[in-house]
RODO-2510 file (C-alpha; in nm, 4 decimals, decimal comma):
residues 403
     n   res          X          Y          Z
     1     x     0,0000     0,0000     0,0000
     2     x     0,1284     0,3504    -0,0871
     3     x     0,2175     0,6062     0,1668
     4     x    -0,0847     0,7551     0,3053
     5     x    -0,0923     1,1526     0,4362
     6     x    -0,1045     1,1538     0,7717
     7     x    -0,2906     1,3657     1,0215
     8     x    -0,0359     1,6879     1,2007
     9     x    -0,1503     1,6656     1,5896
    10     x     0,0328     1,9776     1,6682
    11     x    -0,2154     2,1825     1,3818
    12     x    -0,5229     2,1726     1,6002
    13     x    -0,7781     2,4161     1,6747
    14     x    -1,1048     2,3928     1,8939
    15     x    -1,4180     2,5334     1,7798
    16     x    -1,6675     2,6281     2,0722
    17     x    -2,0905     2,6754     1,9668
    18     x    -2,3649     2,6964     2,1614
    19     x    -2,6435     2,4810     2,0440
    20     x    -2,9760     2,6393     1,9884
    21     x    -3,1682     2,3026     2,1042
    22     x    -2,9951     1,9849     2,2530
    23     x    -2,8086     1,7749     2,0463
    24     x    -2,8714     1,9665     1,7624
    25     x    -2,4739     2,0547     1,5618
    26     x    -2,3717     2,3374     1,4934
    27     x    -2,0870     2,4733     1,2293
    28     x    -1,7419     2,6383     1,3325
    29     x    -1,6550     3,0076     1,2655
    30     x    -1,3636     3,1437     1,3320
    31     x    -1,4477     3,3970     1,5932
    32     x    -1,5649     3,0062     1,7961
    33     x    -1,1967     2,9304     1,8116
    34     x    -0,9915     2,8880     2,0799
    35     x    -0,5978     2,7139     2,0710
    36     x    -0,6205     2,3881     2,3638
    37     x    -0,3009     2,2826     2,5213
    38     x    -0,4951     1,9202     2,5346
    39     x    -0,8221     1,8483     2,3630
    40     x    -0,9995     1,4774     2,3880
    41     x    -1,3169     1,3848     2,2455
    42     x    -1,4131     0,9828     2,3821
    43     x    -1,6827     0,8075     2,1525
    44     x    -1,8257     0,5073     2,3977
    45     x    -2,0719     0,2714     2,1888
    46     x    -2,2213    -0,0136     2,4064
    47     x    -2,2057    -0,3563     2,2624
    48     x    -2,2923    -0,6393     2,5212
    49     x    -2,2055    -0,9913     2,3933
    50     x    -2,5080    -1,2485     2,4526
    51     x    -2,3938    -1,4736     2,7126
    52     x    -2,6811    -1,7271     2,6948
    53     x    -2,5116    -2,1156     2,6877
    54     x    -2,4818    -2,2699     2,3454
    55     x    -2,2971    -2,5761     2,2274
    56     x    -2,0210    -2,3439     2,1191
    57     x    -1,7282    -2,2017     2,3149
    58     x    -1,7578    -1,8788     2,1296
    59     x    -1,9347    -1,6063     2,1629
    60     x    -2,2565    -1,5937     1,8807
    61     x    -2,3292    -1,2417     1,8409
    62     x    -2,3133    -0,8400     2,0165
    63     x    -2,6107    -0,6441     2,0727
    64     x    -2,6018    -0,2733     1,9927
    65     x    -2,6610    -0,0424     2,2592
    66     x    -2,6717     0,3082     2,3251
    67     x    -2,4073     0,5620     2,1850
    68     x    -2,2621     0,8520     2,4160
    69     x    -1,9054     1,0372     2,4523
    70     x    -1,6934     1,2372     2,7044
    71     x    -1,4514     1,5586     2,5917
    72     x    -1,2219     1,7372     2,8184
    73     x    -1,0244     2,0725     2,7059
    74     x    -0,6781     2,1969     2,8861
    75     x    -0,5627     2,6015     2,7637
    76     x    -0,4245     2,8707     2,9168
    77     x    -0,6255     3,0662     3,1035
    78     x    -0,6495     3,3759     2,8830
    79     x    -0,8647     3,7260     2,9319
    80     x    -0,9413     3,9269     2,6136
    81     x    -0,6935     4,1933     2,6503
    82     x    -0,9585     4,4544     2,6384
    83     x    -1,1788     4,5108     2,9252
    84     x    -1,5685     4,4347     2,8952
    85     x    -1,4753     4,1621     2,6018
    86     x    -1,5288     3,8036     2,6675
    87     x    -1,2610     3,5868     2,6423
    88     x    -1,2116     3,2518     2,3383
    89     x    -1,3644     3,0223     2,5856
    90     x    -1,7098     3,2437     2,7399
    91     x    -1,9125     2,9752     2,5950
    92     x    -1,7432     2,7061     2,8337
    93     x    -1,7620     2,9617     3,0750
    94     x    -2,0762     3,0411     3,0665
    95     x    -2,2421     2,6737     2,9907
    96     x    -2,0232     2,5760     3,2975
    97     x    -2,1637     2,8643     3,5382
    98     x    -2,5044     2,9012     3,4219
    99     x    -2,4713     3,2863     3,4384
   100     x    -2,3101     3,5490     3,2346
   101     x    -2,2699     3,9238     3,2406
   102     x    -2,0865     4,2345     3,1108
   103     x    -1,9860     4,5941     3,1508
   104     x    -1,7235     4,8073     2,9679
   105     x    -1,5222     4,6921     3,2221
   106     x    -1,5876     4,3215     3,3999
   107     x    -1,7088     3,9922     3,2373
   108     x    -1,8831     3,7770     3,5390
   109     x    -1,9665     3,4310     3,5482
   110     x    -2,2084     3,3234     3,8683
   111     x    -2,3993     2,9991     3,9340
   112     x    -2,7151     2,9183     3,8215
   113     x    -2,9464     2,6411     3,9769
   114     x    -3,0138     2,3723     3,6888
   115     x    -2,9388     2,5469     3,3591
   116     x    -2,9901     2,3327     3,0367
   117     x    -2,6862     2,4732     2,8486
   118     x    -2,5587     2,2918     2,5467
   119     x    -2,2277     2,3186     2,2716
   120     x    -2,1235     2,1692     1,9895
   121     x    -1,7341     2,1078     2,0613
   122     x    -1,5580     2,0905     1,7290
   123     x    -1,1393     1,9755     1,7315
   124     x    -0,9880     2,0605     1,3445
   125     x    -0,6757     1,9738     1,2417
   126     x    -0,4919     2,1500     0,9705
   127     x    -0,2474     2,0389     0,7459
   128     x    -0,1556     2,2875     0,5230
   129     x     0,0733     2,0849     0,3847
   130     x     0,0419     1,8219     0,0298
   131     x     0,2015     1,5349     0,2577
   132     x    -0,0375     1,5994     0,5409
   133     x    -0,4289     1,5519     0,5645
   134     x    -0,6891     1,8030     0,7540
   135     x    -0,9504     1,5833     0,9854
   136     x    -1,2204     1,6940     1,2346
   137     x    -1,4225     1,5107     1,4983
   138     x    -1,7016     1,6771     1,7019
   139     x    -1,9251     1,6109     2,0160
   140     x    -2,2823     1,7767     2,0087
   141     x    -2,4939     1,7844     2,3530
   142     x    -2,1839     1,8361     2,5055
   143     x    -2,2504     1,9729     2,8754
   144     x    -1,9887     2,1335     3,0909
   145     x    -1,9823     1,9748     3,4195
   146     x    -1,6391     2,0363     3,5524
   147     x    -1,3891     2,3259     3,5463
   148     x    -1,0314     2,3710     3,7000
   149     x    -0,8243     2,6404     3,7373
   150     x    -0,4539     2,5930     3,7880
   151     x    -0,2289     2,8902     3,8931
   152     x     0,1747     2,9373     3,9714
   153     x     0,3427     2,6322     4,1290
   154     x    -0,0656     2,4149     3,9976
   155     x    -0,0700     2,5973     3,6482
   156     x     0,1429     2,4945     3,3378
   157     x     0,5319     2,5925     3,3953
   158     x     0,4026     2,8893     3,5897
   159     x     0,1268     3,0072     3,3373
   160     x    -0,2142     3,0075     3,4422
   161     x    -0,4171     2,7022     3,2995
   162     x    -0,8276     2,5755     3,3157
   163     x    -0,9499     2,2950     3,1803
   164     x    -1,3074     2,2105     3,1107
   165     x    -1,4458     1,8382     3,0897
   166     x    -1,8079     1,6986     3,1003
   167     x    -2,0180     1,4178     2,8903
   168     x    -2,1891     1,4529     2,5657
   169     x    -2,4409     1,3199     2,3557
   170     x    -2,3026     1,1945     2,0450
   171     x    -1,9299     1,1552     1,8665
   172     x    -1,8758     1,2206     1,5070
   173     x    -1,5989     1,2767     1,2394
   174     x    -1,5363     1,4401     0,9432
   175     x    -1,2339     1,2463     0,6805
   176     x    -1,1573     1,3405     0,3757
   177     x    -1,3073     1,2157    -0,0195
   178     x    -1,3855     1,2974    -0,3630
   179     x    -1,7065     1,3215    -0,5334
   180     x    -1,7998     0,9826    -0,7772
   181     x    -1,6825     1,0200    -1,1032
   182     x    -1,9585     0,7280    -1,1991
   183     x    -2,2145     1,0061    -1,0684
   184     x    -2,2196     1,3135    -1,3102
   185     x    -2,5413     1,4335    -1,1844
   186     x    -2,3008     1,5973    -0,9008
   187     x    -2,2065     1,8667    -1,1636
   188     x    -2,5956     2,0006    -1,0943
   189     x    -2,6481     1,9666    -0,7438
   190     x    -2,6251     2,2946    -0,5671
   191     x    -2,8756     2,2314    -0,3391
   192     x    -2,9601     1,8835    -0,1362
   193     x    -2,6885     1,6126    -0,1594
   194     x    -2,3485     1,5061    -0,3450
   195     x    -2,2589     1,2022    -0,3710
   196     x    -1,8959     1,1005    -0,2164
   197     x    -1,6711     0,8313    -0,3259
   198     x    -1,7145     0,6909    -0,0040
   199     x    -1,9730     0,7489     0,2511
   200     x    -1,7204     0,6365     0,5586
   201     x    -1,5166     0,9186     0,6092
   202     x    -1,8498     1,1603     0,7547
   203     x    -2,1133     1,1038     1,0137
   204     x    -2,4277     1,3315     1,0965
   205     x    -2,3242     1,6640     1,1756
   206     x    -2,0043     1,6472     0,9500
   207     x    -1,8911     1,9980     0,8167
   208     x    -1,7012     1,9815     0,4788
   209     x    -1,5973     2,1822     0,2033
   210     x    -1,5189     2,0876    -0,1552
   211     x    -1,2260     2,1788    -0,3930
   212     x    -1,3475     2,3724    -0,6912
   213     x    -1,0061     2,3880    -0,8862
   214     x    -0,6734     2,3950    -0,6608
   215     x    -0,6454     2,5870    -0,3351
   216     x    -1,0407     2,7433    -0,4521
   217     x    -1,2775     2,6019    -0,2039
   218     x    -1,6683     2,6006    -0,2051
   219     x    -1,7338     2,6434     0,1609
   220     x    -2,1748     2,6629     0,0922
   221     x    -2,1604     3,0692     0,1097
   222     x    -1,8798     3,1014     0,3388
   223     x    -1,9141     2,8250     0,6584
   224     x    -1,9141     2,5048     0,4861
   225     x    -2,2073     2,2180     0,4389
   226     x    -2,3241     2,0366     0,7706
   227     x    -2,4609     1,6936     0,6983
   228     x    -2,7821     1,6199     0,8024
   229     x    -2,7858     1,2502     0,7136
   230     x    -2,6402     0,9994     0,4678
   231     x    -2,7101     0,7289     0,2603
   232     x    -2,4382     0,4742     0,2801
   233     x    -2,6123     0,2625     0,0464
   234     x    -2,5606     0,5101    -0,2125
   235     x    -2,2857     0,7222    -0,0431
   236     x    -2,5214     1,0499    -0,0764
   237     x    -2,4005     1,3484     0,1749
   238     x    -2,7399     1,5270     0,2516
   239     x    -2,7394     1,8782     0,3808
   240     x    -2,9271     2,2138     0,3518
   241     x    -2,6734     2,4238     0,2315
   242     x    -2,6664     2,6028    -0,1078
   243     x    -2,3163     2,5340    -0,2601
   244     x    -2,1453     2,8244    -0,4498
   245     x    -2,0761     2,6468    -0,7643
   246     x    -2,1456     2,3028    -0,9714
   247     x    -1,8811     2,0371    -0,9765
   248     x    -1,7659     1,6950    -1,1031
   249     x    -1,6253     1,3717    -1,0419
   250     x    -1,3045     1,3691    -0,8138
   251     x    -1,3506     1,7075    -0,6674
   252     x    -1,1841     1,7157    -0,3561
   253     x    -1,4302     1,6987    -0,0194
   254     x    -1,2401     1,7802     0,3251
   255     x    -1,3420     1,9191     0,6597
   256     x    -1,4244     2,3138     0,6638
   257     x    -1,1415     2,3830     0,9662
   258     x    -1,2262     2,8118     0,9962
   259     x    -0,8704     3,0387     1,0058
   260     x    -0,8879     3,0627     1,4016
   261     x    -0,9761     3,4296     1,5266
   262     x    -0,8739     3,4310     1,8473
   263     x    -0,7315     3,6697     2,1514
   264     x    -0,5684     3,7468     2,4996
   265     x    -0,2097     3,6046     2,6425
   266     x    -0,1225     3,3529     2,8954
   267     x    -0,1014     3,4905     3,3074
   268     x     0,2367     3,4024     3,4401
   269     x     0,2573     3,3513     3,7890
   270     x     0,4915     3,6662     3,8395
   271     x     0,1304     3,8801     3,8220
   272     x    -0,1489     3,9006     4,1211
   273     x    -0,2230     3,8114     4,5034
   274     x    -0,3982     3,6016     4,7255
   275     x    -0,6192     3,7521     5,0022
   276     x    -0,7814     3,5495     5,2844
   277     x    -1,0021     3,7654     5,4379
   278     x    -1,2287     3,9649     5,1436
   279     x    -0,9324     4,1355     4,9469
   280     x    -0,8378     4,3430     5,3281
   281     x    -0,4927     4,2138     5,3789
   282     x    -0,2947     4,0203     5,0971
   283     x    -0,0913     3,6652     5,1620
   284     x     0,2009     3,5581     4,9264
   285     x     0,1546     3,1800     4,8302
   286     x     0,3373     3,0120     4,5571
   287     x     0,0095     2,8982     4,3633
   288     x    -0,3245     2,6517     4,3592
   289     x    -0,5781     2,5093     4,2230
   290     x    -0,9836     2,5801     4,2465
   291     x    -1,1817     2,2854     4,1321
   292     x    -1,5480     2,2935     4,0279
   293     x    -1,7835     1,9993     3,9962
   294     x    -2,1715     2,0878     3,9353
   295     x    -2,2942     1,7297     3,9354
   296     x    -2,5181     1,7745     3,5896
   297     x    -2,5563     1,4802     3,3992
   298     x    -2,7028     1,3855     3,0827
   299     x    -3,0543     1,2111     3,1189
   300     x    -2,9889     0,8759     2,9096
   301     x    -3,1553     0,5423     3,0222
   302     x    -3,4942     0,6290     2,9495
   303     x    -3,6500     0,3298     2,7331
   304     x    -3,6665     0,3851     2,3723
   305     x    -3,3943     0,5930     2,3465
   306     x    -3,0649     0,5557     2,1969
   307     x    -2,8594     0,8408     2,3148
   308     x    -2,9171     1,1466     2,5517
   309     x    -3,2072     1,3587     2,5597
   310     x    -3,1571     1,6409     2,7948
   311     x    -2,9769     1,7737     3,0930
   312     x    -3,0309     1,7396     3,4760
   313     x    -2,9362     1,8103     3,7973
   314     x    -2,8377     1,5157     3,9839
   315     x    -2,6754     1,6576     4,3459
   316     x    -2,5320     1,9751     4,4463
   317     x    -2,2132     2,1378     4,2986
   318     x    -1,9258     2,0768     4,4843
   319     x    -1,6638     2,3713     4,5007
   320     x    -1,3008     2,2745     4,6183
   321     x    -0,9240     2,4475     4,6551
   322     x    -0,5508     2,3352     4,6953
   323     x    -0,2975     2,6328     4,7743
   324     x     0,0397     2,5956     4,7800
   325     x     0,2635     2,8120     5,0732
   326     x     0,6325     2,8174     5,2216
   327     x     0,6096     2,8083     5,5451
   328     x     0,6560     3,0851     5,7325
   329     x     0,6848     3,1294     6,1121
   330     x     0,4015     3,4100     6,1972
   331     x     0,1769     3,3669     5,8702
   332     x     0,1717     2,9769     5,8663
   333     x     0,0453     2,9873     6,2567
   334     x    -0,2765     3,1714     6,2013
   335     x    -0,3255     3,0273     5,8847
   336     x    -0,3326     2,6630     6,0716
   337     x    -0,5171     2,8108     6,3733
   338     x    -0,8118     2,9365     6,1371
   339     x    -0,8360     2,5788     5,9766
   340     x    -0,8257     2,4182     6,2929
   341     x    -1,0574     2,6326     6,4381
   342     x    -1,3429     2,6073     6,0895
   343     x    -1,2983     2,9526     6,0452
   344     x    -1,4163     3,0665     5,7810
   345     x    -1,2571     3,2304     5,5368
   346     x    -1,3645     3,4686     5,2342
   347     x    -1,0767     3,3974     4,9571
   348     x    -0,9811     3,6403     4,6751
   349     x    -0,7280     3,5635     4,3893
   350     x    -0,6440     3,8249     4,1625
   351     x    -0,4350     3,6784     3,8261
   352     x    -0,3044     3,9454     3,6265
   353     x    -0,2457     4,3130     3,6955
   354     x    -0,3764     4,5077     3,3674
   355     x    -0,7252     4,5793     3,3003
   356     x    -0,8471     4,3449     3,0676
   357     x    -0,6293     4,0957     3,1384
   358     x    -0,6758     4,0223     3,4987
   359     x    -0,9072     3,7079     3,6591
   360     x    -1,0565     3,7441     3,9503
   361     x    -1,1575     3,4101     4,1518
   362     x    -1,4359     3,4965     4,4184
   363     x    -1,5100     3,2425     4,7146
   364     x    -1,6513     3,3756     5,0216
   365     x    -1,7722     3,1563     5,2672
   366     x    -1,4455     2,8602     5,2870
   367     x    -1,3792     2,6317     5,4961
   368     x    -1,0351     2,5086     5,5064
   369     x    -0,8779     2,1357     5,6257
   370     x    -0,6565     2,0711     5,8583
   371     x    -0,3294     1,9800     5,7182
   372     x     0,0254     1,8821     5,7923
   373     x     0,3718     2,0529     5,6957
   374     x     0,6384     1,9135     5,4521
   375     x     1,0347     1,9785     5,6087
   376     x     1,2393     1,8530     5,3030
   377     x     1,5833     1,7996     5,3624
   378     x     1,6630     2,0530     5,0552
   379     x     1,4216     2,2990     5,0216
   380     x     1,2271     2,4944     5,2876
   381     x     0,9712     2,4072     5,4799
   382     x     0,5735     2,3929     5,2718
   383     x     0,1869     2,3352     5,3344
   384     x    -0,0934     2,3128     5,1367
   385     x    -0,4227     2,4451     5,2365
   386     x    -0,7077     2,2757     5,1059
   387     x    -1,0718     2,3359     5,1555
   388     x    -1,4223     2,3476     5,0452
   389     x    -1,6270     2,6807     4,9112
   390     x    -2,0067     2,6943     5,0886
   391     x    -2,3040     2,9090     4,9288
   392     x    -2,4268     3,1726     5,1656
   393     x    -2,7632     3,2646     4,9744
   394     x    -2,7755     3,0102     4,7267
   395     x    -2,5938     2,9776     4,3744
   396     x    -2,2837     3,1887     4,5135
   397     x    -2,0273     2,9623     4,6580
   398     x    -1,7693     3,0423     4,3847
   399     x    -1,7851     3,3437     4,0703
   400     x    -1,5526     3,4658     3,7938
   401     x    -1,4730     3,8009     3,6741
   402     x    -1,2432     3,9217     3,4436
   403     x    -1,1437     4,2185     3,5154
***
């Protein structure tokens, strides 16, 4: 077999898009970009072997089950730039929180009770290159469920990272094809379906362009041609789309991958403060971690279903920190005192120092754990305070603002 282009992993962009109803794709524009350090979308299909007795060692058949995925994304943590202007991942932000709002100077993210939110989660590779091949999978019904923030001596070589994870509804792909040569009726259809020279390489919700002559792409009036079903019989891509010219057999079809517009710098731990008591008094600490877990699920064993169908609560949200601290003699007494005593404490962490490209992490009602102190034999003496964030009025245990 002849050498095959390969796929570049380092070329990879993430497109972001909030769905309009569950489950329901949606295409990639540039402006939904945002550049992951890590990006993972997990296709699970069940297939339970029957395990009934037989007079045969082997197994007979599978049964085909339900169809669902997981998706986890790791960047740097990365305001705007320009005050009031949300950042490359609000989206995540906001279908994490619940709650969104702006001013010409703060974007704030705040809890909600049992919001519904939805995304399409799009990864694109790029090759822009002969010897390399572009490829995109996708999750749609994707919820957020789960965000961490990782800062200093817990963030990425001392840049400021977050990473978002949660289930979805459904996995798909988009590979690459031509269009049959054996079907010439392709050189009329503007409107409805093409037919591919293989059906394999695209699932529903596949977004794809097509080659008109080299490096001219019909991209369906500028954001490409999302498949609404197929016939693999026949190897006919349907979708609603109006394409901008005819074409013929062995026209190129790819995935539409959007030029990435996107904005803001990484926070290096050299920037901000920590307060303990409501932004009063400020404590040096060398960096930490807040962890968020809202306890949404996907609603997906109903009978007669084959795949998710909506989003619900299933507990309460669970709002947890690490901080990392030398040890010293004065500060590290009262800070042990308070969590041995269950004080409470109303924590501030301010991650930047410019306007637009500061984050603010609000938690103001914390309880902290008792914890122990590490004397290595080459360094100087550290703790770690760790702790859980409580709501005081409802839906306000933890907020965001950029700042």
């Amino acid at each position: 077999m002849a050498n095959q282009p390969m796929i570049p992993g380092s070329q990879v962009v993430a497109y972001v898009m909030r769905e309009t109803s569950f489950g329901t794709p949606r295409k990639p524009a540039g402006a939904d970009a945002l550049l992951p350090i890590d990006i993972t979308l997990t296709p699970t299909q069940e297939r339970e072997a029957r395990d009934d007795r037989s007079s045969s060692s082997d197994y007979a058949e599978s049964v085909e089950g339900r169809y669902s995925a997981t998706w986890e994304i790791t960047k740097y943590l990365m305001p705007s730039g320009t005050a009031g202007v949300s950042p490359d991942d609000h989206h995540l932000l906001n279908a994490g929180f619940g709650n969104s709002s702006g001013s010409a100077t703060c974007c704030e993210y705040s809890l909600a009770t049992a919001h519904t939110t939805s995304l399409t989660i799009r990864r694109g590779a790029r090759a822009n290159h002969a010897d390399l091949s572009d490829f995109q999978d996708h999750v749609d019904g994707a919820i957020v469920n789960r965000i961490e923030f990782g800062w200093g001596s817990q963030g990425r070589n001392n840049l400021a990272t977050v990473t978002y994870g949660g289930p979805a509804k459904e996995w798909g792909w988009t590979g690459n094809s031509t269009l049959n040569p054996d079907r010439p009726q392709n050189a009329s259809h503007l409107t409805g379906n093409v037919t591919a020279d293989t059906s394999l390489q695209f699932t529903k919700g596949s977004v794809f362009q097509i080659e008109k002559q080299a490096g001219v792409w019909d991209t369906a009036g500028g954001s490409g041609a999302l498949i609404t079903s197929i016939n693999v019989t026949n190897h006919m891509l349907y979708f609603a789309e109006t394409l901008n010219a005819s074409h013929s057999g062995d026209d190129v079809i790819k995935p539409y991958n959007p030029t990435a517009i996107t904005s803001g710098s990484p926070i290096h731990a050299k920037l901000g403060w920590l307060s303990l008591d409501g932004g009063t008094s400020q404590v040096r600490h060398l960096g930490g971690k807040i962890t968020f877990e809202d306890n949404r699920e996907l609603l997906a064993d109903e009978y007669g279903q084959d795949s998710a169908t909506e989003v619900l609560r299933k507990g309460k949200r669970n709002v947890t920190y690490t901080m990392d601290f030398y040890a010293k003699k004065t500060e590290m007494g009262d800070i042990l005192g308070k969590a041995r005593r269950g004080t409470n404490l109303h924590i501030q962490v301010l991650l930047g120092e410019q306007s637009g490209k500061r984050v603010r992490f609000r938690m103001k009602n914390c309880e902290s754990n008792v914890m122990g102190v590490d004397l290595p034999d080459n360094d100087m003496g550290r703790y770690t305070l760790s702790g859980r964030a409580y709501g005081v009025n409802g839906n306000d245990s933890f907020r965001v603002q950029i700042v």
